[in-house]
C-alpha positions as CSV (number, residue, x, y, z in Angstrom):
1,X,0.0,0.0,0.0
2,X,2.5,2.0,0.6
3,X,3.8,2.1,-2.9
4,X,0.8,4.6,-3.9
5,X,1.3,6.6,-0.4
6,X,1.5,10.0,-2.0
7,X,-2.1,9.5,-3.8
8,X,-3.7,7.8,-1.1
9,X,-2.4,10.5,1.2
10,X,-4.0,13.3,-0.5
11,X,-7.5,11.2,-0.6
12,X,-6.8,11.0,2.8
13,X,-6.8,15.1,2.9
14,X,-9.9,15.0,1.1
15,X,-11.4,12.8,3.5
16,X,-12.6,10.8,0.5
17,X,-13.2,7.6,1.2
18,X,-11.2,4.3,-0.2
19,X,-10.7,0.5,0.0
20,X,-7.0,-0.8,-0.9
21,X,-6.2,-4.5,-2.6
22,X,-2.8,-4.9,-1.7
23,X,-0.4,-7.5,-2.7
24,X,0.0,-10.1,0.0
25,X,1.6,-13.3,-1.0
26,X,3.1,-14.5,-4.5
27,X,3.8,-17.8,-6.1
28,X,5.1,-18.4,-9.3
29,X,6.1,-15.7,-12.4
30,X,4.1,-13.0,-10.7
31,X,4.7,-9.4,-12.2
32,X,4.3,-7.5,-8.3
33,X,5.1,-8.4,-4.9
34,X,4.2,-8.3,-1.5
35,X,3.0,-4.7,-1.2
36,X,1.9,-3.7,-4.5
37,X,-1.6,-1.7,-4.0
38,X,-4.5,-1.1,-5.9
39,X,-6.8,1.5,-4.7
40,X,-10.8,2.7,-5.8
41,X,-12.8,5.7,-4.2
42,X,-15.9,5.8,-3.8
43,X,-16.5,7.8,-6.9
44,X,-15.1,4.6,-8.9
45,X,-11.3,6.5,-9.6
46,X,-8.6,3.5,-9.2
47,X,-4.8,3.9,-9.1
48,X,-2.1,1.4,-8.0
49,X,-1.6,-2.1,-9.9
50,X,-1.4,-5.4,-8.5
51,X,-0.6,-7.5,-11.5
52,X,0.4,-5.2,-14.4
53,X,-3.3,-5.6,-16.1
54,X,-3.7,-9.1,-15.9
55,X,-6.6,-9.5,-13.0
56,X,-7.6,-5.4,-12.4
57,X,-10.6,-5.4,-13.1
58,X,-11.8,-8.2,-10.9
59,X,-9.9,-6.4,-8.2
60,X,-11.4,-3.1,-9.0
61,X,-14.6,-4.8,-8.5
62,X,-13.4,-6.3,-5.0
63,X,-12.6,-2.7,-3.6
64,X,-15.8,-1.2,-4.6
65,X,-17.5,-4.3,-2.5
66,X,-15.8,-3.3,0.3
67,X,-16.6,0.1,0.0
68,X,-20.0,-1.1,-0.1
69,X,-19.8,-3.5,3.1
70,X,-17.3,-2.6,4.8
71,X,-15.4,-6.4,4.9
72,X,-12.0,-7.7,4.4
73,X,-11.2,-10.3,2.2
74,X,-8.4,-12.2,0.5
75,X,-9.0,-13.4,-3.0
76,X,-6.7,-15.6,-4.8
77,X,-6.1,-15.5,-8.8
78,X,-4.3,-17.7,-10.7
79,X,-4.0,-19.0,-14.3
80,X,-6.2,-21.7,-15.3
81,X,-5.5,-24.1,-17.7
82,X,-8.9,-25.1,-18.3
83,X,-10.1,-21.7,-19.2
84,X,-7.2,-19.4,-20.8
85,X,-9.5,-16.2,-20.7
86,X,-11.1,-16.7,-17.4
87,X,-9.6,-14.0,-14.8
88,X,-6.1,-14.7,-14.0
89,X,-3.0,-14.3,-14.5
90,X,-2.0,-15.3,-18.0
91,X,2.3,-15.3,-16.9
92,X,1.4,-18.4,-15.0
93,X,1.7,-17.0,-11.6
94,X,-0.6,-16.9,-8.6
95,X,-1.2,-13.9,-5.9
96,X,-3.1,-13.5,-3.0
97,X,-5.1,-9.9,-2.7
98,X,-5.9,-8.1,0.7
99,X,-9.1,-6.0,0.2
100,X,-9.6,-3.5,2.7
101,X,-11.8,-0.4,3.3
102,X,-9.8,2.5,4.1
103,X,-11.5,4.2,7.6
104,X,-9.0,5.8,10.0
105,X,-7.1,3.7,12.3
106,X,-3.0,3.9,11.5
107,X,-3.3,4.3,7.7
108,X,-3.4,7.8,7.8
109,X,-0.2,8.0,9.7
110,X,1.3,5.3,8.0
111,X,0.4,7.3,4.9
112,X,1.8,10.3,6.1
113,X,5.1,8.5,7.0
114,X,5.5,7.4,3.6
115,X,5.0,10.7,1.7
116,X,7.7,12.7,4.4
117,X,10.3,10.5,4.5
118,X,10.3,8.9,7.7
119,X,11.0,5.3,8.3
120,X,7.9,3.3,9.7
121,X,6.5,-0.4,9.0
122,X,2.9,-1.1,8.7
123,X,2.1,-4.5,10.3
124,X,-1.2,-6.0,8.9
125,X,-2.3,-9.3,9.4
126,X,-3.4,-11.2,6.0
127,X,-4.4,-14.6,7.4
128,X,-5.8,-15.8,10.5
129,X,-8.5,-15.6,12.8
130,X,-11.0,-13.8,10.6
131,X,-12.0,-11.3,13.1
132,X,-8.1,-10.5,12.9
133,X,-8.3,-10.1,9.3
134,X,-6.9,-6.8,7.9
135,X,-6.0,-5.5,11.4
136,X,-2.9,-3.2,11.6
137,X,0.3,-1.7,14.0
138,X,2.3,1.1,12.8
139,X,6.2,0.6,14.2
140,X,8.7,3.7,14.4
141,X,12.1,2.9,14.1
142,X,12.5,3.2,18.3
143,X,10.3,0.4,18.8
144,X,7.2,2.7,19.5
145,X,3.8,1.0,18.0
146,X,0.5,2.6,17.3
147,X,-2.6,0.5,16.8
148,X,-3.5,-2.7,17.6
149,X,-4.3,-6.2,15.8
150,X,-6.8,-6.9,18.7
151,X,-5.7,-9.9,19.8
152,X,-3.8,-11.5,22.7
153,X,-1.2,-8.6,24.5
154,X,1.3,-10.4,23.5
155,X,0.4,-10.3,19.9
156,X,1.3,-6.4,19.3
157,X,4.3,-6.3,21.0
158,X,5.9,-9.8,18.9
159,X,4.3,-7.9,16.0
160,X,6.1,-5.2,16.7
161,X,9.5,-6.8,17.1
162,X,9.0,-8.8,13.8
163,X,8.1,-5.7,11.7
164,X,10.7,-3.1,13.6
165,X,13.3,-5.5,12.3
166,X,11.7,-5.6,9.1
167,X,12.2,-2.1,9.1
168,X,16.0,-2.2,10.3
169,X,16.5,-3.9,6.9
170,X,14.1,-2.0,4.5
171,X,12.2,-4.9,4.0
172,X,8.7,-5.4,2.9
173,X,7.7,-9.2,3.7
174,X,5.2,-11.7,5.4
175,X,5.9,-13.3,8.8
176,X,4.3,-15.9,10.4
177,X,3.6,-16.0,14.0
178,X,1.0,-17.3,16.4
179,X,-2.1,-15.6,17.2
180,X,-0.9,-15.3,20.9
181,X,2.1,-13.6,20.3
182,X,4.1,-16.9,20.4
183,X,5.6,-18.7,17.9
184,X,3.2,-21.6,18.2
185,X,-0.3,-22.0,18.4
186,X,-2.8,-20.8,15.8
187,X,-0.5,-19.4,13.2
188,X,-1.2,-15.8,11.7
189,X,0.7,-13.7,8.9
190,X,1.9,-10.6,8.8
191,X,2.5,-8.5,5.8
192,X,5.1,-5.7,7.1
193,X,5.1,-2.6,4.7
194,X,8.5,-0.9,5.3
195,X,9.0,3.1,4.5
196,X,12.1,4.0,4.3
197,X,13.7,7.4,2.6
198,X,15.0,6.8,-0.8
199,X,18.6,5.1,-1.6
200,X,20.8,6.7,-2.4
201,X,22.6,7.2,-6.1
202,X,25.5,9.4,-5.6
203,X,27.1,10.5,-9.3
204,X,31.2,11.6,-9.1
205,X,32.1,13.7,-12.1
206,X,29.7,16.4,-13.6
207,X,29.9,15.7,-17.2
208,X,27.2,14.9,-20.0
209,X,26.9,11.4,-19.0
210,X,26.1,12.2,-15.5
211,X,23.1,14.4,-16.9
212,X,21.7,11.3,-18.3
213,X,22.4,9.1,-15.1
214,X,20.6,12.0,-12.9
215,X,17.8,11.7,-15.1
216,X,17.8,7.8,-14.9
217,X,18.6,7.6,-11.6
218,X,15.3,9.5,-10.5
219,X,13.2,7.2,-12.5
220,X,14.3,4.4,-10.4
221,X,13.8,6.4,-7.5
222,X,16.9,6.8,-5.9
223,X,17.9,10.4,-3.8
224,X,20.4,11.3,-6.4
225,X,23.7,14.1,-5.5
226,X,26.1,15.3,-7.9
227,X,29.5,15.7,-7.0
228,X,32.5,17.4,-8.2
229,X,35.7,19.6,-7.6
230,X,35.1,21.8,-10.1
231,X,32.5,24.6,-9.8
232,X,32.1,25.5,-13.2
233,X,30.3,22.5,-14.0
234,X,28.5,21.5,-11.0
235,X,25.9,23.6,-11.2
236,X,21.9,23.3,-10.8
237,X,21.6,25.0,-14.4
238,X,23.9,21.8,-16.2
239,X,21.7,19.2,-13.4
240,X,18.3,20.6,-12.5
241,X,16.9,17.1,-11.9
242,X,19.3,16.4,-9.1
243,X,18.4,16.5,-5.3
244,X,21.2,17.7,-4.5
245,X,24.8,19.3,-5.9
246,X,28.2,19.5,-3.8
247,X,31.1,21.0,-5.1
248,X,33.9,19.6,-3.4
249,X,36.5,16.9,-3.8
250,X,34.9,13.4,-4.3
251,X,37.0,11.5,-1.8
252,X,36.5,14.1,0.6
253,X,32.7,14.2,0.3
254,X,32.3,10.7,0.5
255,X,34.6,10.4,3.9
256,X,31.8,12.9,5.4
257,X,28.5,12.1,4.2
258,X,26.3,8.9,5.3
259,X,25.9,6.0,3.0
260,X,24.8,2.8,3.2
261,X,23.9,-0.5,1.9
262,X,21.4,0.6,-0.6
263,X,23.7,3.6,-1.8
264,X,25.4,3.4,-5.4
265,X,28.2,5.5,-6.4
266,X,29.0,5.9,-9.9
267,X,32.0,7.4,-10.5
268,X,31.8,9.2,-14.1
269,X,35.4,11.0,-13.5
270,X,38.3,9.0,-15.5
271,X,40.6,11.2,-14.3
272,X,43.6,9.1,-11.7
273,X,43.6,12.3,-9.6
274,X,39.7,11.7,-8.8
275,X,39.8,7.8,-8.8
276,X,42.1,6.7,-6.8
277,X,41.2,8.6,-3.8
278,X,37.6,8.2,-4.3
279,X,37.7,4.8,-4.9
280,X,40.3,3.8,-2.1
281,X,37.6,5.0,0.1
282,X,34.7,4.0,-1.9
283,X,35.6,0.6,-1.6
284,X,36.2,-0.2,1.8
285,X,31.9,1.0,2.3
286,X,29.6,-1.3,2.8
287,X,27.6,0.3,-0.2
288,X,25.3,-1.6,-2.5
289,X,27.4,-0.6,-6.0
290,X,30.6,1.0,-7.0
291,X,31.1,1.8,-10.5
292,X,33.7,3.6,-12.7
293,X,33.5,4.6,-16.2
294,X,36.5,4.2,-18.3
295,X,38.2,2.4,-21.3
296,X,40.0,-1.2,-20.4
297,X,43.1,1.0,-21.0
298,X,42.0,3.3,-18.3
299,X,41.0,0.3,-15.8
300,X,44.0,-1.4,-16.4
301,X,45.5,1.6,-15.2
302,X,43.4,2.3,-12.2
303,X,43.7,-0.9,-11.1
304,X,47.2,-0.6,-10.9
305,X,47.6,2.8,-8.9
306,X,44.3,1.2,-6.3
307,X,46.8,-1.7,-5.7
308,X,50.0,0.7,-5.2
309,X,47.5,2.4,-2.7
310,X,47.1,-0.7,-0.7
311,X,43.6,-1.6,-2.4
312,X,42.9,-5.2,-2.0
313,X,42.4,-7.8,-4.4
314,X,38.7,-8.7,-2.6
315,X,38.1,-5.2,-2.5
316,X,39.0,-4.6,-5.9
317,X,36.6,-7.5,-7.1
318,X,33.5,-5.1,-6.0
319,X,35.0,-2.5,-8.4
320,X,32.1,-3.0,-11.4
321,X,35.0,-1.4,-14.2
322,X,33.7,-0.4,-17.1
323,X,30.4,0.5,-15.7
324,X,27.7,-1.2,-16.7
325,X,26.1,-3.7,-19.5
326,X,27.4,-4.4,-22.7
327,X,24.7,-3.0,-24.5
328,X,26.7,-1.2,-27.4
329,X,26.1,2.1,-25.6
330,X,27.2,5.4,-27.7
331,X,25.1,8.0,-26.0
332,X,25.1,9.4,-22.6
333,X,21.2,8.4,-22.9
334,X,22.3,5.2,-23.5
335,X,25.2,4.5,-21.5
336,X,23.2,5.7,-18.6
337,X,20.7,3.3,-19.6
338,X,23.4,0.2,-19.8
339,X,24.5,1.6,-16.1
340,X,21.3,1.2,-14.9
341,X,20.4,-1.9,-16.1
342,X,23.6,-3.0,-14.3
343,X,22.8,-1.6,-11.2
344,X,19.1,-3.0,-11.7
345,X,20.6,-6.6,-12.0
346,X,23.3,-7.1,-9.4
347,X,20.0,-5.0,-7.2
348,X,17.7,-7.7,-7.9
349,X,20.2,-10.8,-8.9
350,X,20.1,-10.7,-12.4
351,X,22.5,-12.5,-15.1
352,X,22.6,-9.2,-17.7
353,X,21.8,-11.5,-20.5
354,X,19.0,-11.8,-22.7
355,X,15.5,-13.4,-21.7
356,X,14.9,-14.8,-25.3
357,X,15.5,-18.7,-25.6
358,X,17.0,-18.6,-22.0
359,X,15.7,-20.7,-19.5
360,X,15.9,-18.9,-16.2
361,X,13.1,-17.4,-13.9
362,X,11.8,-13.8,-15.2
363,X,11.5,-12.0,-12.0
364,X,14.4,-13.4,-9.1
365,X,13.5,-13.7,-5.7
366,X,16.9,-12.4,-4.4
367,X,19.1,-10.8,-3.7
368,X,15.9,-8.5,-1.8
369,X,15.6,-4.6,-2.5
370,X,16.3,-3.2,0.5
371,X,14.1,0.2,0.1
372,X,10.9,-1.6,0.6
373,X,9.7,0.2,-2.5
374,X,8.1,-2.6,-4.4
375,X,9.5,-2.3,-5.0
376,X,9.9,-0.3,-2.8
377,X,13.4,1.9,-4.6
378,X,10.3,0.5,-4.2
């Protein structure tokens, strides 16, 4: 749900009132996951997806019942063999849907949360007791909870624990407890919604390329700074789309600002008076990425002054050199593009290579996003 937070936080200003299909559990070639949201007011306007097209409109119809009634439910679709055109979902997959009207409680906060930045996990519970069903905790990052799943004491504060870890990671998932708190008994899930701010994408080197990359780099929803020594070019009038510009030395930037293990650093430079500082430091960070744009001549190079720095070879082996894909990139529209998709796969646990005639999954369960942005980030 949190994946539409901004929109549902301004229905929430209009007080207009709203029921929310959310994503709760996935099997198979599924195009969303955990979290994904669909939401319909009561005037009929929808927004969200929960399968890219394939069952919306059944959904759709799901949310305006429960506008009408006021009950939770969980629906599952799935593709059926028997029945090719029946609702479902032709990629072979099956999800569960959460359908829920929308009437006060945490959402709001939760909502609110979401749309400013702060970290918080919404705890629901998507399978149980029935009169549990769609119940929901908000967690701050302290360990402080709002709401309650109405259930045995114990229930909110295990709840609690479960999703402030969640949170601790960036991670949206399910959980399973029991519906006493314990870890037996009648089992219950959890889905925990984590919102988190925005990774980080932090661009060395304010050239053309890194114009592109800013531009890119938003889209995927990353916080994205530009940095460089040199004034001239670092400017708000050559990068308007980025969050933020520092003129400064890279190595000395990075050495003061926080990063961490959803950050990427791109460094766009090719210039041994930039690199080798930068990435001395750059690699010793637990960061999710570190790339460096040059020609083989030009990492065969840097390679060799990192080593004469006292770079290790582990360390160096994070080094992604060229950076990105081999994707016969001319353009600094392109080679942006061929970064991303670099930083997309090692993100998500891709191979890089081509989906026709191969014969591995689609979508890959791991390595995790860590911004809870359904995907999270997102």
């Amino acid at each position: 749900m949190l994946d539409i937070a901004e929109e549902l936080h301004r229905w929430v200003e209009q007080g207009r009132e709203f029921a929310v299909a959310t994503v709760v559990a996935v099997g198979g070639s599924a195009p969303r996951q955990p979290g994904a949201a669909l939401a319909v007011d009561s005037d009929g306007t929808a927004i969200g997806s929960v399968s890219g097209g394939c069952v919306e409109g059944a959904v759709y119809e799901l949310c305006q019942q429960a506008l009408e009634d006021g009950q939770t439910v969980v629906e599952r679709f799935g593709y059926s063999d028997e029945d090719a055109f029946a609702v479902g979902l032709t990629c072979g997959g099956i999800i569960d849907i959460l359908v829920t009207p929308v009437r006060g409680g945490v959402f709001p906060a939760a909502l609110a949360a979401a749309v400013s930045g702060e970290a918080a996990a919404l705890a629901r519970i998507v399978d149980g007791p029935a009169d549990l069903m769609g119940r929901a905790l908000l967690v701050r990052p302290d360990g402080t909870y709002e709401g309650g799943l109405g259930g045995h004491p114990e229930l909110d504060r295990t709840a609690a624990g479960e999703a402030l870890a969640m949170l601790d990671a960036g991670r949206t998932d399910t959980v399973e407890i029991g519906a006493d708190g314990s870890r037996c008994g009648q089992p219950l899930t959890l889905l925990v919604e984590s919102s988190v701010p925005a990774p980080r994408m932090i661009v060395f080197g304010a050239i053309d390329f890194a114009s592109a990359l800013v531009r890119v780099g938003k889209f995927l929803g990353y916080h994205v700074t530009v940095c460089d020594a040199r004034p001239v070019f670092a400017t708000p009038a050559r990068f308007p789309e980025a969050d933020e510009i520092v003129v400064d030395w890279p190595h000395r930037y990075l050495e003061s600002t926080e990063v961490d293990g959803r950050t990427v650093l791109c460094v766009l430079t090719h210039d041994a008076k930039f690199d080798v500082p930068l990435l001395e430091a750059a690699l010793k960070l637990p960061v999710a990425y570190v790339g460096a744009m040059g020609s083989r001549r030009t990492h065969e190079d840097r390679n060799k002054r990192l080593r004469e720095v006292g770079v290790t070879e582990l360390e160096l082996a994070r080094l992604r050199s060229p950076i990105g894909l081999d994707l016969g990139a001319r353009t600094p529209e392109e080679t942006a593009l061929s970064i991303a998709a670099e930083i997309v796969a090692n993100r998500r646990g891709g191979s890089g290579t081509s989906l026709t005639g191969a014969h591995t999954p689609i979508h890959h369960d791991g390595p995790r996003a860590p911004d809870g942005r359904i995907g999270s980030v997102a």
